[in-house]
PyMOL commands that place a pseudoatom at each C-alpha (Angstrom):
pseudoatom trace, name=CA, resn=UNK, resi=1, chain=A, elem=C, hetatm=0, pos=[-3.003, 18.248, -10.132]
pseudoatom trace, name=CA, resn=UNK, resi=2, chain=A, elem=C, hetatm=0, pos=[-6.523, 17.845, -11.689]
pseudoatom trace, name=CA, resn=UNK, resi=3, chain=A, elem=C, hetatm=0, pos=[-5.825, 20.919, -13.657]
pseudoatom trace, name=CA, resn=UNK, resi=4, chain=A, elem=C, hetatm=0, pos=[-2.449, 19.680, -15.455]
pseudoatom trace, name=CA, resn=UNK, resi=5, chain=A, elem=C, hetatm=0, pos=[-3.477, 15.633, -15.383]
pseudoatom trace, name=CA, resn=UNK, resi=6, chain=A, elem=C, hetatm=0, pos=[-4.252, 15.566, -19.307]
pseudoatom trace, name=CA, resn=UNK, resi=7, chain=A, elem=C, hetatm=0, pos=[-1.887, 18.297, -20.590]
pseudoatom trace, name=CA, resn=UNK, resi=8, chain=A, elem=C, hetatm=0, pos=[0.688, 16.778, -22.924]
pseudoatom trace, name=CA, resn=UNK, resi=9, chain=A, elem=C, hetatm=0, pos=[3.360, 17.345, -21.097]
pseudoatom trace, name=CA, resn=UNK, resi=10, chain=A, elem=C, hetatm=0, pos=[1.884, 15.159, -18.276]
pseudoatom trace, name=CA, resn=UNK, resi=11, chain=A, elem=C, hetatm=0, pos=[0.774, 12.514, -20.871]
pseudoatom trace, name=CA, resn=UNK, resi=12, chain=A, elem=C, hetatm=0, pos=[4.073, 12.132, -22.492]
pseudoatom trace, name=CA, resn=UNK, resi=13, chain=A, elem=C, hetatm=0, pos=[5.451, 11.740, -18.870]
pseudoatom trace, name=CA, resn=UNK, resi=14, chain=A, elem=C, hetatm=0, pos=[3.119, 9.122, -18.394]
pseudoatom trace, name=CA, resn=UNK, resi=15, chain=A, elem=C, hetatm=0, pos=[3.364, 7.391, -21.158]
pseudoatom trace, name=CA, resn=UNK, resi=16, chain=A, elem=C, hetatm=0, pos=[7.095, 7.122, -21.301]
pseudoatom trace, name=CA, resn=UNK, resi=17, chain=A, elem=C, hetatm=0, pos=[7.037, 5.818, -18.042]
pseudoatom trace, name=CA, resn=UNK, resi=18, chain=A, elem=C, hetatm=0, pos=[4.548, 3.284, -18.535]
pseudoatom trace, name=CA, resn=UNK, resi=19, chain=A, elem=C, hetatm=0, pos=[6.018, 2.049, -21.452]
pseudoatom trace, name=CA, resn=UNK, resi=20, chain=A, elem=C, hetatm=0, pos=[9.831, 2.198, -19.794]
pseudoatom trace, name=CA, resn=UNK, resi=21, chain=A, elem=C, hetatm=0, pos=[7.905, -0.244, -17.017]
pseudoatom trace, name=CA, resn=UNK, resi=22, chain=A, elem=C, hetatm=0, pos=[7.007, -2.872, -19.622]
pseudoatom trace, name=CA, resn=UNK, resi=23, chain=A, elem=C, hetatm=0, pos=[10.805, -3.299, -20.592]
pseudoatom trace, name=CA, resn=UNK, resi=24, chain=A, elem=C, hetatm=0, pos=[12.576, -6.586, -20.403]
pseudoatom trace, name=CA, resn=UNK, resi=25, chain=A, elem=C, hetatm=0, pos=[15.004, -4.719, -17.555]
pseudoatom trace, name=CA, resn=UNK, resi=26, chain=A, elem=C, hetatm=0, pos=[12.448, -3.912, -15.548]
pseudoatom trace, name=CA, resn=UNK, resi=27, chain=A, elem=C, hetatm=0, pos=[10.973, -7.013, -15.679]
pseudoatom trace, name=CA, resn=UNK, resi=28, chain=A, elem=C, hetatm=0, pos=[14.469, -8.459, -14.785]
pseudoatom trace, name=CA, resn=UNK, resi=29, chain=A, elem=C, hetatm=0, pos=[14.573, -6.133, -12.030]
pseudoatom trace, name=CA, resn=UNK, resi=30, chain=A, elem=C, hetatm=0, pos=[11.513, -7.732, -10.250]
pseudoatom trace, name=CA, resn=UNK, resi=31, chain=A, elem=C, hetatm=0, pos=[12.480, -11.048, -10.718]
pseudoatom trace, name=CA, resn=UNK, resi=32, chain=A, elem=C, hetatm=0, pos=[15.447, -9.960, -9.166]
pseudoatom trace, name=CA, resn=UNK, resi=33, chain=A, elem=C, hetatm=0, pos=[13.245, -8.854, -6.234]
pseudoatom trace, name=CA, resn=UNK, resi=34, chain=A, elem=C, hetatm=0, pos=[11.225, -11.960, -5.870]
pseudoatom trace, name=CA, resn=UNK, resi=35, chain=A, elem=C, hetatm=0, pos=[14.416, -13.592, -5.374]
pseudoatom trace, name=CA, resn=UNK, resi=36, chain=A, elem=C, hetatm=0, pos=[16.156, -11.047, -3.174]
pseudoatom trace, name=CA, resn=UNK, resi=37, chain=A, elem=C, hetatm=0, pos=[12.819, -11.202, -0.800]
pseudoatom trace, name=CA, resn=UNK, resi=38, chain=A, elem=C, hetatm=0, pos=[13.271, -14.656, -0.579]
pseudoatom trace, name=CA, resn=UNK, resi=39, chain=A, elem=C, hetatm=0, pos=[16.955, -14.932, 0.573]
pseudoatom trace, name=CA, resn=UNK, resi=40, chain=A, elem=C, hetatm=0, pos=[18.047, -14.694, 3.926]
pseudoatom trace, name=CA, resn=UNK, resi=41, chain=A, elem=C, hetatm=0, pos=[19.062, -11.380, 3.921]
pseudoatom trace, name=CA, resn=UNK, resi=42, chain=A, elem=C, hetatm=0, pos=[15.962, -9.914, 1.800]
pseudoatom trace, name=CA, resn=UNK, resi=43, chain=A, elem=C, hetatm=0, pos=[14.299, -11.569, 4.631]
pseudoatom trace, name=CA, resn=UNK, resi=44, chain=A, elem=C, hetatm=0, pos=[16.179, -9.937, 7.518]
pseudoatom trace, name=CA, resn=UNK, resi=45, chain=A, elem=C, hetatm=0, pos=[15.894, -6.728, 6.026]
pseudoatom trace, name=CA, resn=UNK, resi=46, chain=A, elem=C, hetatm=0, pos=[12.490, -6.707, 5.596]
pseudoatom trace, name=CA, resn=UNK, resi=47, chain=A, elem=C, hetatm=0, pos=[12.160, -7.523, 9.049]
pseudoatom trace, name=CA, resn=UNK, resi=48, chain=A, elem=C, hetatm=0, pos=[14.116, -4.588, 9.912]
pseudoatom trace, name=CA, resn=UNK, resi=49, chain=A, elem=C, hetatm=0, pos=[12.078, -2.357, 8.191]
pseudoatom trace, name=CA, resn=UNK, resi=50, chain=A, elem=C, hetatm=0, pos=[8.980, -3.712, 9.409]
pseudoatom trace, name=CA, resn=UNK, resi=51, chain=A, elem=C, hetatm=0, pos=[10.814, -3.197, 12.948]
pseudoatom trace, name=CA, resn=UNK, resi=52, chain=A, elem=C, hetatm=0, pos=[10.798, 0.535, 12.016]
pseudoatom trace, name=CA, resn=UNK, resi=53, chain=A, elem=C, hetatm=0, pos=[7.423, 0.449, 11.021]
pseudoatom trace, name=CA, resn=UNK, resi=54, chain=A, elem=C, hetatm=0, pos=[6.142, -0.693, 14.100]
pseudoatom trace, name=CA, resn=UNK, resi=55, chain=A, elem=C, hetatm=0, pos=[7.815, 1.749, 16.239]
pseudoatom trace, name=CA, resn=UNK, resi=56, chain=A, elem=C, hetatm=0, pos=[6.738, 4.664, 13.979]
pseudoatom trace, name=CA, resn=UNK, resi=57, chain=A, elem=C, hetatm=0, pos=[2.962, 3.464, 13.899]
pseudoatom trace, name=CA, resn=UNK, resi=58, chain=A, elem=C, hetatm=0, pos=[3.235, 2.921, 17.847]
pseudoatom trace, name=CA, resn=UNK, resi=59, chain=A, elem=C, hetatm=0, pos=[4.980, 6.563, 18.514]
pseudoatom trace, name=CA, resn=UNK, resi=60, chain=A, elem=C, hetatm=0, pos=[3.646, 8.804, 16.401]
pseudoatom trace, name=CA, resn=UNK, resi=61, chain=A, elem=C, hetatm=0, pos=[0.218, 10.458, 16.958]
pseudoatom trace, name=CA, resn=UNK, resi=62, chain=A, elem=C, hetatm=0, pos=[-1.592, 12.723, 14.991]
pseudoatom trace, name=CA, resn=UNK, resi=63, chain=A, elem=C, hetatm=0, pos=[-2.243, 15.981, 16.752]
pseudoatom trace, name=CA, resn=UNK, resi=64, chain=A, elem=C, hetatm=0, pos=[-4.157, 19.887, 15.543]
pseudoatom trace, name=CA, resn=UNK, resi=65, chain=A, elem=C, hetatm=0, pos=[-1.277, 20.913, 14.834]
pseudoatom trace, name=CA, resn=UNK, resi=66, chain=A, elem=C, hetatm=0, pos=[0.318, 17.810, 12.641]
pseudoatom trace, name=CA, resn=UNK, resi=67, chain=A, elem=C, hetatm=0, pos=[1.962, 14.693, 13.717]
pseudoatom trace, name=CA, resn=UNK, resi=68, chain=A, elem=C, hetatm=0, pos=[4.060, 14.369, 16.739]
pseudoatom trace, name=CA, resn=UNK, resi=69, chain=A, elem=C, hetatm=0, pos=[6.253, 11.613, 18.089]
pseudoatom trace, name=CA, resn=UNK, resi=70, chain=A, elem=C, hetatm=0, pos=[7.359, 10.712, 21.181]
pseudoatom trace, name=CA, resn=UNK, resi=71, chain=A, elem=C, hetatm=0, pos=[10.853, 11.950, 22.345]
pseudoatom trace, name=CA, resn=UNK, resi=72, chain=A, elem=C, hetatm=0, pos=[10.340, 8.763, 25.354]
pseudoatom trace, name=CA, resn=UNK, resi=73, chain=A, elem=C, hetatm=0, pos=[10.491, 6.701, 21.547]
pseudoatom trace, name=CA, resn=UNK, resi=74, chain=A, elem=C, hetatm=0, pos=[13.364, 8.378, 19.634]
pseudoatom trace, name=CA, resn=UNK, resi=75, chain=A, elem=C, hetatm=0, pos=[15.724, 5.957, 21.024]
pseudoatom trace, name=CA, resn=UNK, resi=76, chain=A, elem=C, hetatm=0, pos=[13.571, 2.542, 19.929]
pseudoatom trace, name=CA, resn=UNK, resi=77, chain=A, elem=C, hetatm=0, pos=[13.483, 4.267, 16.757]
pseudoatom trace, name=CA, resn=UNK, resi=78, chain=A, elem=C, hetatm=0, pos=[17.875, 5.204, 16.331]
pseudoatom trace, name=CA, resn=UNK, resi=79, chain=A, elem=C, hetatm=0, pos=[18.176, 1.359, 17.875]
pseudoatom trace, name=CA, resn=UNK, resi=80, chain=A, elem=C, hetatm=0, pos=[15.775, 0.166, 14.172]
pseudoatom trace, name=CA, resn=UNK, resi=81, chain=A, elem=C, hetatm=0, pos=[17.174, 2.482, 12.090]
pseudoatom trace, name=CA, resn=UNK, resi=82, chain=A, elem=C, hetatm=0, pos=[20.634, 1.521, 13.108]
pseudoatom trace, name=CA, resn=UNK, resi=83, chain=A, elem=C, hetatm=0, pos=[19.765, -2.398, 12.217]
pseudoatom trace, name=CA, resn=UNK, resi=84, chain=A, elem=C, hetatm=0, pos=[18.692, -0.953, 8.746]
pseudoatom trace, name=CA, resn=UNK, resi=85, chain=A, elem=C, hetatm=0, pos=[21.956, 0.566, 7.829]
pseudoatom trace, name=CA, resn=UNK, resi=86, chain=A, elem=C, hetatm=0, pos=[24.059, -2.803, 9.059]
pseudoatom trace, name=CA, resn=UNK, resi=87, chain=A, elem=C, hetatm=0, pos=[21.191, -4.402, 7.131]
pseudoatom trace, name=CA, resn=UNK, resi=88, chain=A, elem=C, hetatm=0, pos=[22.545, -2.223, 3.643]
pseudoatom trace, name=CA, resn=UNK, resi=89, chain=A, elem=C, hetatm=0, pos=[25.529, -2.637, 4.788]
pseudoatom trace, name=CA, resn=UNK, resi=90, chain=A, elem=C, hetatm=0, pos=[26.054, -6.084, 4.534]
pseudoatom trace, name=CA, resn=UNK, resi=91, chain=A, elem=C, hetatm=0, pos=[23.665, -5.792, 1.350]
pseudoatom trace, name=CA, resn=UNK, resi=92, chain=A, elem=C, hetatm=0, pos=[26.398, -3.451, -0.171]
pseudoatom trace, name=CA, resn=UNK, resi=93, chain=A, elem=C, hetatm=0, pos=[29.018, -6.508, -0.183]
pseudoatom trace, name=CA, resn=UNK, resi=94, chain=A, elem=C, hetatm=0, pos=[26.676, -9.095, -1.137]
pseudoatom trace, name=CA, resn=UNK, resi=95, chain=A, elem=C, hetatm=0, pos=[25.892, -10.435, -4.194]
pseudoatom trace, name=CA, resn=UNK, resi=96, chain=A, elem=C, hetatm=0, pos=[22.436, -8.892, -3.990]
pseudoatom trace, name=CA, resn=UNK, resi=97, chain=A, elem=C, hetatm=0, pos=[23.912, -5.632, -4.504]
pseudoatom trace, name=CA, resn=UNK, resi=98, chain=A, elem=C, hetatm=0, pos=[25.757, -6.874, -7.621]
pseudoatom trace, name=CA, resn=UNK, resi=99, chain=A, elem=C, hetatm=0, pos=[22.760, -7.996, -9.513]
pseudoatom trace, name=CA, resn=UNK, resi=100, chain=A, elem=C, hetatm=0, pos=[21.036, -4.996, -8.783]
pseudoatom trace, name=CA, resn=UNK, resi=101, chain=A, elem=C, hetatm=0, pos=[24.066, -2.687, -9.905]
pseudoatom trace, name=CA, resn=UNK, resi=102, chain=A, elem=C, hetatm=0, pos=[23.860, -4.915, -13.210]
pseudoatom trace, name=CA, resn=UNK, resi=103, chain=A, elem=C, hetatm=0, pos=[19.839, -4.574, -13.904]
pseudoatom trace, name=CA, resn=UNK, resi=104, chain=A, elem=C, hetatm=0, pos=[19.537, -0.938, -13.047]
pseudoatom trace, name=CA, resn=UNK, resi=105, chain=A, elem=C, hetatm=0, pos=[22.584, -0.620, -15.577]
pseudoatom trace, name=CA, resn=UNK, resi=106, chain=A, elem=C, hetatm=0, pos=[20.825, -2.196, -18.309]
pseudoatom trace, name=CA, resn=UNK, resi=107, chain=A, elem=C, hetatm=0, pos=[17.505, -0.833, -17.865]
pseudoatom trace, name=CA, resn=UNK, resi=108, chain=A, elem=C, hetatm=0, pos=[18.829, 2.573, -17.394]
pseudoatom trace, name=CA, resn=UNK, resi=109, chain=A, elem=C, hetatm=0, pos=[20.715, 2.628, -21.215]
pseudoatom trace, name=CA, resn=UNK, resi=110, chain=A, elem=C, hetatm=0, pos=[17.042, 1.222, -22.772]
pseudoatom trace, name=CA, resn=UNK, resi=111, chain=A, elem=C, hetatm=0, pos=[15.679, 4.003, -25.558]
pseudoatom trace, name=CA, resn=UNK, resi=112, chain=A, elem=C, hetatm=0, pos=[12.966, 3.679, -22.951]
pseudoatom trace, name=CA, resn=UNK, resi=113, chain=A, elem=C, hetatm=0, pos=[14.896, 5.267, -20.653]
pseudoatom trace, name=CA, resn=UNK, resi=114, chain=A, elem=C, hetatm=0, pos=[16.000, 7.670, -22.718]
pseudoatom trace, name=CA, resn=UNK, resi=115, chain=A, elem=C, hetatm=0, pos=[12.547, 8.965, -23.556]
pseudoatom trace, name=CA, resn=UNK, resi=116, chain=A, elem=C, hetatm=0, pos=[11.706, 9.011, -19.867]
pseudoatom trace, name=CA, resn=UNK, resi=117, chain=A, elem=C, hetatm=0, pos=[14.853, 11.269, -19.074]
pseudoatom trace, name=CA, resn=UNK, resi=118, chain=A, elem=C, hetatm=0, pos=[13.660, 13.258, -22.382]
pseudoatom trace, name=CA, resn=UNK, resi=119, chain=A, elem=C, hetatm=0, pos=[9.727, 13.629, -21.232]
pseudoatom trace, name=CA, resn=UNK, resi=120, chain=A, elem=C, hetatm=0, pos=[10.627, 14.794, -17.410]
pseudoatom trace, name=CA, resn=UNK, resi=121, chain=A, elem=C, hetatm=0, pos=[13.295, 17.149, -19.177]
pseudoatom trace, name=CA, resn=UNK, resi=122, chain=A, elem=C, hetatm=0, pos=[10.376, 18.829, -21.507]
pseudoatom trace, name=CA, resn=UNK, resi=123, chain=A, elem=C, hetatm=0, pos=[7.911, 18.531, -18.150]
pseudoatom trace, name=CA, resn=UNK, resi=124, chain=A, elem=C, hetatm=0, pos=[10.178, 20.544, -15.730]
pseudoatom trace, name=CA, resn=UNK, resi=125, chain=A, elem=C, hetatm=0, pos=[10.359, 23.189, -18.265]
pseudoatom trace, name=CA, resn=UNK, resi=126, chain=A, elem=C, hetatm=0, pos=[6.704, 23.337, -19.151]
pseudoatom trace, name=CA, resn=UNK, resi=127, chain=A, elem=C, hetatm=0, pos=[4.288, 25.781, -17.622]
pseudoatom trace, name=CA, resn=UNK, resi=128, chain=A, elem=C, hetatm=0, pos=[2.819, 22.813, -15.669]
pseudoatom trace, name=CA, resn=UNK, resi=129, chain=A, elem=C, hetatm=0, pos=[5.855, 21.490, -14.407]
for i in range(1, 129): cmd.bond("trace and resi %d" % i, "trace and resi %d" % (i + 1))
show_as sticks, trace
zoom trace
């Protein structure tokens, strides 16, 4: 990384992303956030997540040979996971889901967005990509 960090290619990335951040659709997008966090469901599933969180951080153990994590705990861990995906599911028919369909939409046809898709095309096929 600190090799390629101020090649063009990398800067143009950069750049284009930065810039692509600062757009009125993005900006949209975390409002639409703030207020998804907020509702009763953005609630619940954060909860769920943090559910999966706490499981993870209690199970698994780094070891000399990487991480490892408790078979005893794979259960706990199905049982969160498995109140995440009613969790999306229900977000998939709410409103929530909607909203978010409709920002992502708009900020994804920006000429901001264009020149992101256009700087990680020209990354991938430079010599530090």
């Amino acid at each position: 990384m600190k090799r390629i960090e101020n090649s063009e290619p990398v800067q143009k990335l950069e750049h284009s992303l930065k810039k692509f951040a600062h757009t009125k659709e993005i900006n949209n997008i975390k409002k639409i956030d703030a207020k998804f966090a907020k509702s009763p469901l953005g609630k619940k599933m954060i909860k769920e997540w943090t559910d999966v969180g706490k499981v993870l951080e209690e199970n698994l153990k780094e070891t000399d040979n990487g991480v490892h994590f408790d078979n005893e705990a794979m259960d706990e861990l199905s049982e969160e996971l498995d109140d995440v995906a009613d969790t999306y599911e229900t977000f998939g028919k709410s409103r929530w889901a909607k909203a978010y369909e409709k920002g992502w939409n708009a900020a994804l046809k920006t000429p901001e967005a264009g020149q992101v898709k256009k700087s990680a095309k020209e990354f991938k096929t430079s010599p530090q990509g």
